[in-house]
KELO-677440 format. One record per residue (C-alpha): residue number from 1; x, y, z. Coordinates in steps of 0.001 Angstrom, whole numbers. Example, Ala and Ser with C-alpha at 12.3 -4.5 7.8 and 13.67 -1.06 7.14 Angstrom:
<nodes>
[1; [12300; -4500; 7800]];
[2; [13670; -1060; 7140]];
</nodes>
This chain:
<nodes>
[1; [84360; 121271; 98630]];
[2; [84239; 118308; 96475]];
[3; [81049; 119438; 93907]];
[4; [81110; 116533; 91528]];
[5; [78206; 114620; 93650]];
[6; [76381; 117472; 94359]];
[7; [74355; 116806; 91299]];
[8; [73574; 113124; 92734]];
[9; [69682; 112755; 92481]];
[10; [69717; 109086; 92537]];
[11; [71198; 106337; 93717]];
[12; [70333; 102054; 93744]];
[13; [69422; 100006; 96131]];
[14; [72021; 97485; 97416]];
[15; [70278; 94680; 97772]];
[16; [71953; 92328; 95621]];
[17; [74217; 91888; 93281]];
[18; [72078; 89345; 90942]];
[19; [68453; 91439; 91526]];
[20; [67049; 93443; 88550]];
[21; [66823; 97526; 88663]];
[22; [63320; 98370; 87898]];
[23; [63632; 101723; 90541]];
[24; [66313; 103808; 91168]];
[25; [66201; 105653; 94615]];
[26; [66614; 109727; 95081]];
[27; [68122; 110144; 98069]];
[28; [67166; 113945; 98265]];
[29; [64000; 113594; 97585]];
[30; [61544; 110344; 98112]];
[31; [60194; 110203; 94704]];
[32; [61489; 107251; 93275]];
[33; [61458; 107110; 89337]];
[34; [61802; 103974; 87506]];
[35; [64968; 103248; 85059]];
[36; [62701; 103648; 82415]];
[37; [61679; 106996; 83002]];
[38; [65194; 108042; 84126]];
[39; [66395; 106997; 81070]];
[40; [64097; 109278; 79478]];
[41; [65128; 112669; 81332]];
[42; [68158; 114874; 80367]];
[43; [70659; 114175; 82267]];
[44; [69488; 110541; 83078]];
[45; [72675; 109018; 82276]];
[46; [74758; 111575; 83742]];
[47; [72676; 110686; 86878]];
[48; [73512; 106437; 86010]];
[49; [77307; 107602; 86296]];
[50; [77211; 109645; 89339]];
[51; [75177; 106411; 91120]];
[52; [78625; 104057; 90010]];
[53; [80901; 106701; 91469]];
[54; [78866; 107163; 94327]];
[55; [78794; 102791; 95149]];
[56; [82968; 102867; 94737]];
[57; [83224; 104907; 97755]];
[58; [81939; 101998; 99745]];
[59; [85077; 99945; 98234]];
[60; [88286; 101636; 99860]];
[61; [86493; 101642; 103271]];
[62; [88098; 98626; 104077]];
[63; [90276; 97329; 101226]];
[64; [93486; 99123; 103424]];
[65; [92099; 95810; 105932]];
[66; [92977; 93148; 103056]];
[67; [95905; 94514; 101319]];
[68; [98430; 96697; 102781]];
[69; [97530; 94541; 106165]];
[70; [98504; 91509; 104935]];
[71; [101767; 92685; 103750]];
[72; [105477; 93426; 105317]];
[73; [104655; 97165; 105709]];
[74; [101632; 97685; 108271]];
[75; [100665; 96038; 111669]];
[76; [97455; 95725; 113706]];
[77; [97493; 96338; 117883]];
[78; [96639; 93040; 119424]];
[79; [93460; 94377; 121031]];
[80; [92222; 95195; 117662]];
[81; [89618; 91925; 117429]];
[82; [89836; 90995; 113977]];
[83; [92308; 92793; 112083]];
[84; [95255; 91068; 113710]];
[85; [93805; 87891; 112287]];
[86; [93964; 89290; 108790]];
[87; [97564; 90542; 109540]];
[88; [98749; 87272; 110633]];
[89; [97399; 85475; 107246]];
[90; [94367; 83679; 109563]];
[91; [91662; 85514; 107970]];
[92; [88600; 82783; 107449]];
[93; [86665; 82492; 104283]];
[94; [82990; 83904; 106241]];
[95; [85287; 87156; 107050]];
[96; [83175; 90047; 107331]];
[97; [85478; 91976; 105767]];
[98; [86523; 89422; 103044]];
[99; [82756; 89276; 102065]];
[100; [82335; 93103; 101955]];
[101; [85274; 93894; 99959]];
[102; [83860; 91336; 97192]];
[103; [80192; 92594; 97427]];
[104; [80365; 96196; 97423]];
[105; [82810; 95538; 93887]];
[106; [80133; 93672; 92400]];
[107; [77573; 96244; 93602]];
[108; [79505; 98774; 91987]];
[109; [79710; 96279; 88562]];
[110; [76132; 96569; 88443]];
[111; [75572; 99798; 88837]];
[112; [77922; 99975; 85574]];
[113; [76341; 97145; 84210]];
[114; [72955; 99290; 83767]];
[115; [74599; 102185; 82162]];
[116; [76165; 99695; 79656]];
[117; [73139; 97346; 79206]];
[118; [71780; 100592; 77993]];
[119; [74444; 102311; 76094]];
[120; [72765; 102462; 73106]];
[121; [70005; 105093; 74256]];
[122; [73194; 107649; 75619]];
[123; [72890; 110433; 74152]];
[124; [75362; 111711; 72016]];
[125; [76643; 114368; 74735]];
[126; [76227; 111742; 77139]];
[127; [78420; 109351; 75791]];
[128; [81407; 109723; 78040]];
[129; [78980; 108318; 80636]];
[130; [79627; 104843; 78943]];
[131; [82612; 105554; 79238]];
[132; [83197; 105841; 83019]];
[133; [81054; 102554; 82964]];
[134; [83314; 100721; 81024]];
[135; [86115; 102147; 83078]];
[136; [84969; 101473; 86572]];
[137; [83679; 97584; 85625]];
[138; [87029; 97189; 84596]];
[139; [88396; 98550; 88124]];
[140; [86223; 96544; 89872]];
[141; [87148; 93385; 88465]];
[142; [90784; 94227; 88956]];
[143; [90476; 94659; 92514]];
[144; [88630; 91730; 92877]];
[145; [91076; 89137; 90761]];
[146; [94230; 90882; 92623]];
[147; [93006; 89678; 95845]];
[148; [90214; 87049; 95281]];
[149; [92588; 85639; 91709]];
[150; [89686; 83213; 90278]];
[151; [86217; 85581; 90096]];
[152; [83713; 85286; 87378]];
[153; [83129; 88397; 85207]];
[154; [80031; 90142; 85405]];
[155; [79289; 91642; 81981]];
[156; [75634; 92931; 82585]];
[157; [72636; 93072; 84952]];
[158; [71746; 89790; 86045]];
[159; [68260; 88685; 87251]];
[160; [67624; 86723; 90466]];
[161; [64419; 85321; 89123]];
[162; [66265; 83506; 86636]];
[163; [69543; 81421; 86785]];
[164; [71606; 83845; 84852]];
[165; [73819; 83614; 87831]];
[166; [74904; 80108; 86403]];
[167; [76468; 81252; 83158]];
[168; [79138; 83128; 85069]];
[169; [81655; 80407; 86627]];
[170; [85074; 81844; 87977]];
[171; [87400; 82120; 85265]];
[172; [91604; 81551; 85213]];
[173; [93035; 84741; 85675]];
[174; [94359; 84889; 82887]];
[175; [90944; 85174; 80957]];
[176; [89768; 87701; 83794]];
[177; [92752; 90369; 82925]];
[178; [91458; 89522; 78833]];
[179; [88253; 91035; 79712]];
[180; [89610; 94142; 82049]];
[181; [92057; 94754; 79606]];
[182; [89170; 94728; 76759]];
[183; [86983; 96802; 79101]];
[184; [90078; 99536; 79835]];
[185; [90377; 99901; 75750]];
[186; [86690; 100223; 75592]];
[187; [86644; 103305; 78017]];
[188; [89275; 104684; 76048]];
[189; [87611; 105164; 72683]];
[190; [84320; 106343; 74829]];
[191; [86432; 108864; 76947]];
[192; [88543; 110222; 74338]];
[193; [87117; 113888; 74168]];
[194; [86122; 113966; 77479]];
[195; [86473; 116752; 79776]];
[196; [89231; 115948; 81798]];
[197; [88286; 115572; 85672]];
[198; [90306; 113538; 88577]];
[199; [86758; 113128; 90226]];
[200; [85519; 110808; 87556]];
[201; [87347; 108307; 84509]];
[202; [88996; 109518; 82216]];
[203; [90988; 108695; 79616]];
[204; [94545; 109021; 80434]];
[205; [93473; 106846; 83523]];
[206; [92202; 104165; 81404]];
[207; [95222; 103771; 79725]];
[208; [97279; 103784; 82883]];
[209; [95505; 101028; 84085]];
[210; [95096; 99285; 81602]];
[211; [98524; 99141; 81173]];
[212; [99172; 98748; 85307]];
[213; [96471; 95053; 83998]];
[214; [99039; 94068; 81160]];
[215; [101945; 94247; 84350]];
[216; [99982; 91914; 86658]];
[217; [98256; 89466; 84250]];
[218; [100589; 86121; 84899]];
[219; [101860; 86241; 81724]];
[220; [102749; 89708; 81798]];
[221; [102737; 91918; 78367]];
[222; [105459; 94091; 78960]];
[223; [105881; 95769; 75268]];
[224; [101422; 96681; 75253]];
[225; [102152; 97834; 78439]];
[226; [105209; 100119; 77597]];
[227; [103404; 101505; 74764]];
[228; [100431; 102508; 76806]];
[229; [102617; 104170; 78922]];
[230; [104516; 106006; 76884]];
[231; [101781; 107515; 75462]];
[232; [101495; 109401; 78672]];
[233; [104740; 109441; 79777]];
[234; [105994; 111315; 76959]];
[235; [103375; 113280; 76480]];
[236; [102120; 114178; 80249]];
[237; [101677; 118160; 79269]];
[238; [98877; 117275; 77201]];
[239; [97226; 115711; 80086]];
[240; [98317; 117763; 82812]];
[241; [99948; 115371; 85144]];
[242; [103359; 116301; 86514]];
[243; [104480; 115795; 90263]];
[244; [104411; 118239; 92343]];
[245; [107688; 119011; 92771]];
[246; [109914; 122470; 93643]];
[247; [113082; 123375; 92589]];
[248; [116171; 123930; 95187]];
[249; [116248; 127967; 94081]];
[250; [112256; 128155; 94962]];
[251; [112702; 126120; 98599]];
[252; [111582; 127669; 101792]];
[253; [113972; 129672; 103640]];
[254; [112624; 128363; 107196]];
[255; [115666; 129834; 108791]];
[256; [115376; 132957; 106918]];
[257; [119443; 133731; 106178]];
[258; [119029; 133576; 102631]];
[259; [120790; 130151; 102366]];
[260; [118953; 127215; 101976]];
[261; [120364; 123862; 103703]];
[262; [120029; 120221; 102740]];
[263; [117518; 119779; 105226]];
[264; [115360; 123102; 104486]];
[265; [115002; 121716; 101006]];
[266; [113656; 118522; 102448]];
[267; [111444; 119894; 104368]];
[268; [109767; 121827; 101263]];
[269; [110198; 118601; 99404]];
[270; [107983; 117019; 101964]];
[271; [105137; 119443; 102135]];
[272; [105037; 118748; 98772]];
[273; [104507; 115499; 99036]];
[274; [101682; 115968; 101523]];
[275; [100785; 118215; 99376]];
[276; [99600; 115247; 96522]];
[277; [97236; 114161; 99498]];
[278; [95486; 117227; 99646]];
[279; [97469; 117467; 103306]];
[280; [98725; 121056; 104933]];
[281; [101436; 121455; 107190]];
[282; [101089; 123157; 110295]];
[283; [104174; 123748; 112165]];
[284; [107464; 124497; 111874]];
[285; [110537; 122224; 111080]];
[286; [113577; 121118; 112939]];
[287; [116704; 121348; 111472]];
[288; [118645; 119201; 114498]];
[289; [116083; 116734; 114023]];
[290; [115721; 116828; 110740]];
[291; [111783; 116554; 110681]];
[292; [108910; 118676; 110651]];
[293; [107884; 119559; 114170]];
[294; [104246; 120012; 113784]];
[295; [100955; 117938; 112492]];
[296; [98992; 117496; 108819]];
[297; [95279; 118198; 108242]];
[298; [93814; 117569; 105086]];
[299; [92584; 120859; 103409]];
[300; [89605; 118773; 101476]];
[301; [90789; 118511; 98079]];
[302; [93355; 116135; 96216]];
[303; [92605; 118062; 92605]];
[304; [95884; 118368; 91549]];
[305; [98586; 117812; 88771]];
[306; [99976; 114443; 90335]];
[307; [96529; 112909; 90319]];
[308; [95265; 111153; 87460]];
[309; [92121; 109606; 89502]];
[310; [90731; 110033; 92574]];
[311; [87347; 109193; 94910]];
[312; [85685; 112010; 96648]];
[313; [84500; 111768; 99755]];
[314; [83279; 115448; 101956]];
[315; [84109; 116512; 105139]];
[316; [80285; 116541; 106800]];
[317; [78959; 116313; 110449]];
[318; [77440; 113181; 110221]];
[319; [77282; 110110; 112328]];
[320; [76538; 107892; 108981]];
[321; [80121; 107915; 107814]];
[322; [80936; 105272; 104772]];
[323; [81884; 101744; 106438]];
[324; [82043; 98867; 103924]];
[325; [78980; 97884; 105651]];
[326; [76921; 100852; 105403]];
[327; [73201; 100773; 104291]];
[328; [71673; 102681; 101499]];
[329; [71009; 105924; 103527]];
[330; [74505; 106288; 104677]];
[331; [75482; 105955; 101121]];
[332; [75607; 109482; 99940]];
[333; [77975; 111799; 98580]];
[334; [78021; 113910; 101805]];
[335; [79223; 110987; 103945]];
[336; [83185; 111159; 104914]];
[337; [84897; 108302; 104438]];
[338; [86276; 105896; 107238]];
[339; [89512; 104383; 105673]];
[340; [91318; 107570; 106608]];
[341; [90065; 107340; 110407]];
[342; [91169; 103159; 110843]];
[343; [94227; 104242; 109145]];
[344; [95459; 106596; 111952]];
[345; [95663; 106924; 115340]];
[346; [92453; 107376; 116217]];
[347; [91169; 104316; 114418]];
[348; [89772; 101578; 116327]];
[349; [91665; 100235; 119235]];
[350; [94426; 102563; 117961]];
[351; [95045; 102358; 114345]];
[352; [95238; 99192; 112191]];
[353; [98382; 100859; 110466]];
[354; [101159; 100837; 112484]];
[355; [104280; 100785; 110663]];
[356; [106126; 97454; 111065]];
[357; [109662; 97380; 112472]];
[358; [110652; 96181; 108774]];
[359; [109135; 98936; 107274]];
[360; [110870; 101365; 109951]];
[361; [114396; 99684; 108931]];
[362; [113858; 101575; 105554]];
[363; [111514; 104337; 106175]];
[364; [113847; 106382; 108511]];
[365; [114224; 109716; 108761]];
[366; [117858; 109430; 108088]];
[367; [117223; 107017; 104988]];
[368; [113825; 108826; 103734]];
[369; [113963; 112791; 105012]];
[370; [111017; 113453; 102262]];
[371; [109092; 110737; 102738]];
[372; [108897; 109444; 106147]];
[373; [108097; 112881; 107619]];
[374; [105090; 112837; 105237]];
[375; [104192; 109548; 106081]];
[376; [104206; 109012; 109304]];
[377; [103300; 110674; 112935]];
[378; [106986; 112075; 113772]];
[379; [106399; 112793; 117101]];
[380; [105662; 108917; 117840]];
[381; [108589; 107804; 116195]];
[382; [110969; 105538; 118167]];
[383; [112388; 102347; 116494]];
[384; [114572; 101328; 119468]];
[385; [110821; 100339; 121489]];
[386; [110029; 96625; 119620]];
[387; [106306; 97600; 119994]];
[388; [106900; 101142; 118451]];
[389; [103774; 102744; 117569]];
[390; [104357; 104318; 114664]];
[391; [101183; 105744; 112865]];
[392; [100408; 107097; 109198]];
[393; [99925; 111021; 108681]];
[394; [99172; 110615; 104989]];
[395; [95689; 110237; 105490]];
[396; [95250; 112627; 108916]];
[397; [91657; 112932; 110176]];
[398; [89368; 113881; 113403]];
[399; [87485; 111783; 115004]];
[400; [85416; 109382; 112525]];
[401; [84701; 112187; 109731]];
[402; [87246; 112663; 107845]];
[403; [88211; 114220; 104979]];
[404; [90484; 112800; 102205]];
[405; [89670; 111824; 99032]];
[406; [91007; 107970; 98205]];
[407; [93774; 108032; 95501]];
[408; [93205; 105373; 93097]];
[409; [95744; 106798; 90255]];
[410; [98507; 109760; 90458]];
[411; [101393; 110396; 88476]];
[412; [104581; 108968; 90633]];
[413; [102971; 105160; 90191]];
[414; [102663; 105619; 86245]];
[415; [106403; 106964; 86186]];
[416; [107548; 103757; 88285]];
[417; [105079; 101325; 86182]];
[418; [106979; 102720; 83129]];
[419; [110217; 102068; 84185]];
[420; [109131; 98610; 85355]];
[421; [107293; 97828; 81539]];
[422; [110681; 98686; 80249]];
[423; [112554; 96457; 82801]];
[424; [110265; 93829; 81255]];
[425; [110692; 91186; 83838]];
[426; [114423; 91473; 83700]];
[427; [116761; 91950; 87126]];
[428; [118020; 95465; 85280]];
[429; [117955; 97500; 82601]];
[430; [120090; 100433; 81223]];
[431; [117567; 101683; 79317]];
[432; [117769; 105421; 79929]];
[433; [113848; 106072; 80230]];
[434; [113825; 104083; 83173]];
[435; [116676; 105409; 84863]];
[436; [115008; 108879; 84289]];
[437; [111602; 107953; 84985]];
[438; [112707; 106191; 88370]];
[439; [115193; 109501; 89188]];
[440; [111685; 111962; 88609]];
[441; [110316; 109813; 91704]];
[442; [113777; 109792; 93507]];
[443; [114727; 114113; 93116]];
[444; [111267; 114982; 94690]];
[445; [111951; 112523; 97507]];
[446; [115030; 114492; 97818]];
[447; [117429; 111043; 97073]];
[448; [120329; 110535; 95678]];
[449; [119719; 109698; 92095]];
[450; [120412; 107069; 90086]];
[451; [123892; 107540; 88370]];
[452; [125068; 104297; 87808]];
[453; [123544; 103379; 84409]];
[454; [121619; 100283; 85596]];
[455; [118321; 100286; 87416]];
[456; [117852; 97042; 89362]];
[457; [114239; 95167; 89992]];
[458; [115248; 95346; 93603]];
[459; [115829; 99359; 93445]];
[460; [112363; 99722; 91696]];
[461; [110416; 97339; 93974]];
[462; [112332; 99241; 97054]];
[463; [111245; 102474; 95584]];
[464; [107511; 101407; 95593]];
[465; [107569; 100474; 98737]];
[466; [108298; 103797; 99973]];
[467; [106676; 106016; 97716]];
[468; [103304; 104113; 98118]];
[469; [103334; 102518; 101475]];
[470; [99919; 102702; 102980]];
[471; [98488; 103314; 99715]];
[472; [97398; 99482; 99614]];
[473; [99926; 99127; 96879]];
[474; [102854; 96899; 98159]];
[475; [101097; 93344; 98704]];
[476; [100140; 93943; 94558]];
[477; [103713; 94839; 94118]];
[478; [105016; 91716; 95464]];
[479; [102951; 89761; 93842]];
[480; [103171; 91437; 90686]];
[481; [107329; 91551; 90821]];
[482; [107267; 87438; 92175]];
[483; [108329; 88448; 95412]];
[484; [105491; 87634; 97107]];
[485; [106600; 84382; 98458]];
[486; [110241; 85534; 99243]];
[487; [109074; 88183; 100972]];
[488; [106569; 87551; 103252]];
[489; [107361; 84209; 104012]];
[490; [110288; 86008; 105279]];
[491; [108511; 88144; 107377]];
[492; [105801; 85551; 108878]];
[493; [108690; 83508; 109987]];
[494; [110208; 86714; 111751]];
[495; [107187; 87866; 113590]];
[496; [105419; 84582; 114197]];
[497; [102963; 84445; 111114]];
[498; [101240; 82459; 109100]];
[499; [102030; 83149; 105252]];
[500; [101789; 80389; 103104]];
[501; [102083; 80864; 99342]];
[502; [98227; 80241; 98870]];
[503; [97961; 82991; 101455]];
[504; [98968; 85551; 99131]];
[505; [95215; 85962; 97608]];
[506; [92007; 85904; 100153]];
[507; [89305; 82959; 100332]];
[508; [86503; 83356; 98219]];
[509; [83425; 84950; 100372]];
[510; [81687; 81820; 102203]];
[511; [78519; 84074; 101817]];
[512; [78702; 83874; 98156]];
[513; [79661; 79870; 98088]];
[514; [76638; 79366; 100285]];
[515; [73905; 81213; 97898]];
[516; [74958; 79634; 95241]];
[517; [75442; 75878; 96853]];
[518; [77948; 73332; 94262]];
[519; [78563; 76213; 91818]];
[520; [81594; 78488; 93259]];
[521; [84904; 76979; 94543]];
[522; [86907; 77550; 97544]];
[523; [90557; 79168; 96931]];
[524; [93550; 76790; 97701]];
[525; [94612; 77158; 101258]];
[526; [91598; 78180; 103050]];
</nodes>
């Protein structure tokens, strides 16, 4: 399936984030050559870049755990040991989970770190590898100040024998989105004629998130970021990113009398929207019911138009499936990934996604006919049972080896980011690029459009929530829009939580406090 780690000779060892690379490990083969005398081969740098792709796809293993968890869209069963603790804003500072989400990002840092270190012996075909280096530090860093806030910013390979380690405090956030931002621009020049690929960075990505780092920074620069996004926006042909999308005259007869009905259209509409997950129907649809009476299996590839950037992960049998705890031998590119298997129901103790009652009052079938029968596990749907069990069917999977590739970027989130830039912090705009931008989103979801010449915050924050939920994309939303507090302070007091406002970032690792005693501080609130 996937091919682009099939060329992955080499990978390093996770040891630490602070210890030097003198030898780089080949996982196919036991020789293990030193970073000198990779450097020196071919395709050595091509080999560096592979390596930083390869550490990311220990990142989204359980980053579903810390984000969409802790917001108003997903809950965790009761019997599900730790995850209800996160859910319920009681996760602890020496969290397992807390600690792995902030180590395997810096793992992945240094692995970029390398190729940058040493960016001045690329050669000239190999400079797009710098790039991608450039590219994913910035990533990494945005993860980690979106849920951690105050991190320090790694900006090359650090050595334990020395106390490097010391010069790099955690910064204000403020100077933490200077450098991603500066890092995202700096990927841009570097990627500019480079072969387009959703596998790997590129450079329409770059500026995507780079704008998607102007939005969140707490001072948020609305005009850079509605510049960047134009850019792509207007001219999305050139890249090749549309959604995926089919017109009412090319819909699915399912009924096969030559008329199509609301609901036939909506049930194309919604394979098409399963469709951006690399998902296939099987079944048939209901008309009475107005859902899709049937199941979704992922067909192994997410390579199309709607996504801009994407992790690949391959469907193998293999015990040594990706955990954010994995060791170095699980850690290869024919490991499946295990976000998709927690995230349904077959994760442990039953899924740590089921779909809050909150979410449920918005993601109907009735109120979302698209959507919700891409989203969720139909046939479990029932809203009037308080401890419904209703489970997500975007990322479907069997057993612990599945098969979807994790979305970082597609096409839908840049179209709402742009109409957001040009909202600009406001409560509405009539600007008629957001109104049409929002509407794209809206017509493939087979809504209503937007015909009243204003488009509210509340209308674009709503529409986020649906389009992206369990996409680990609404507790950044909230935060992002200032909702944050309203919002899930809300909820906690609803469902018997724990939100506080200091609850909307996680502690700081205790693991990393403790290795470095006196130099790292605790977050507020934990």
């Amino acid at each position: 399936m996937k091919n682009i780690y099939k060329n992955i000779i080499v990978c390093f060892s996770f040891i630490a984030l602070f210890s030097s690379c003198e030898t780089e490990l080949d996982l196919q083969n036991p020789t293990a050559l030193s970073l000198e005398e990779l450097l020196q081969t071919d395709d050595g740098f091509i080999t560096l870049s592979n390596g930083v792709l390869d550490a990311y796809q220990k990142v989204p293993a359980n980053e579903f755990y810390l984000t969409e968890l802790r917001s108003d869209n997903s809950r965790a069963n009761s019997e599900n040991g730790n995850f209800p603790l996160i859910s319920s804003y009681n996760v602890e500072p020496n969290n397992g989970d807390v600690a792995a989400y902030y180590s395997n990002n810096m793992h992945t840092i240094k692995h970029a770190n390398t190729i940058i270190d040493n960016r001045f012996l690329a050669p000239e075909n190999q400079q797009y590898t710098v790039g991608e280096a450039y590219f994913m530090r910035a990533l990494c860093h945005f993860n980690l100040v979106r849920a951690y806030q105050n991190i320090p910013y790694i900006d090359k390979v650090l050595d334990i024998t020395t106390e490097e380690a010391l010069q790099y405090k955690q910064l204000p956030e403020a100077e933490v989105y200077a450098k991603i931002i500066e890092d995202f621009k700096t990927s841009i020049a570097y990627l500019d004629n480079a072969e387009q690929n959703k596998y790997r960075p590129s450079k329409g990505a770059a500026i995507c998130l780079a704008a998607k780092a102007y939005l969140s920074q707490p001072s948020p620069n609305y005009g850079e970021a509605e510049l960047l996004l134009a850019s792509v926006v207007e001219n999305n042909g050139a890249y090749g990113y549309d959604l995926i999308y089919t017109e009412r005259a090319a819909a699915t007869d399912f009924n096969g009398n030559g008329t199509i009905s609301d609901s036939e259209y909506n049930a194309t509409l919604a394979i098409d929207f399963g469709n951006v997950f690399g998902n296939e129907f099987n079944g048939d649809y209901a008309e009475e019911e107005i859902v899709l009476d049937g199941s979704w299996s992922n067909t192994g590839i997410e390579k199309n138009k709607e996504i801009i950037f994407s992790i690949a992960y391959d469907l193998v049998n293999s015990d040594n499936y990706v955990t954010p705890d994995s060791g170095l031998g699980d850690q290869v590119e024919t490991d499946s990934e295990s976000f998709s298997f927690a995230m349904t129901l077959q994760g442990p103790s039953n899924g740590v996604n089921i779909a809050t009652n909150e979410l449920l009052e918005v993601m109907s079938p009735e109120l979302q006919p698209v959507r919700f029968n891409a989203t969720f596990i139909a046939l479990s749907y029932n809203p009037s049972i308080l401890t419904n069990d209703t489970f997500n069917a975007k990322f479907p999977t069997n057993g612990e080896i599945g098969d979807n590739d994790w979305i970082i970027l597609r096409y839908a989130d840049v179209l709402l980011l742009y109409s957001e830039a040009i909202l600009a912090g406001a409560q509405s705009t009539t600007d008629a690029r957001a109104i049409e931008a929002y509407n794209k989103v809206r017509r493939r979801a087979g809504l209503e459009e937007n015909s009243s010449f204003v488009l509210t915050k509340q209308e674009l924050l709503d529409e986020r929530r649906a389009e992206f939920v369990f996409e680990n994309q609404r507790l950044f939303d909230l935060i992002r829009f200032g909702e944050a507090d309203n919002v899930l302070r809300q909820f906690s007091i609803d469902n018997s939580l724990n939100y506080t406002s200091e609850k909307k970032y996680l502690p700081f690792p205790q693991r990393e406090i403790d290795n470095l005693p006196g130099f790292y501080n605790q977050n507020n609130g934990y």
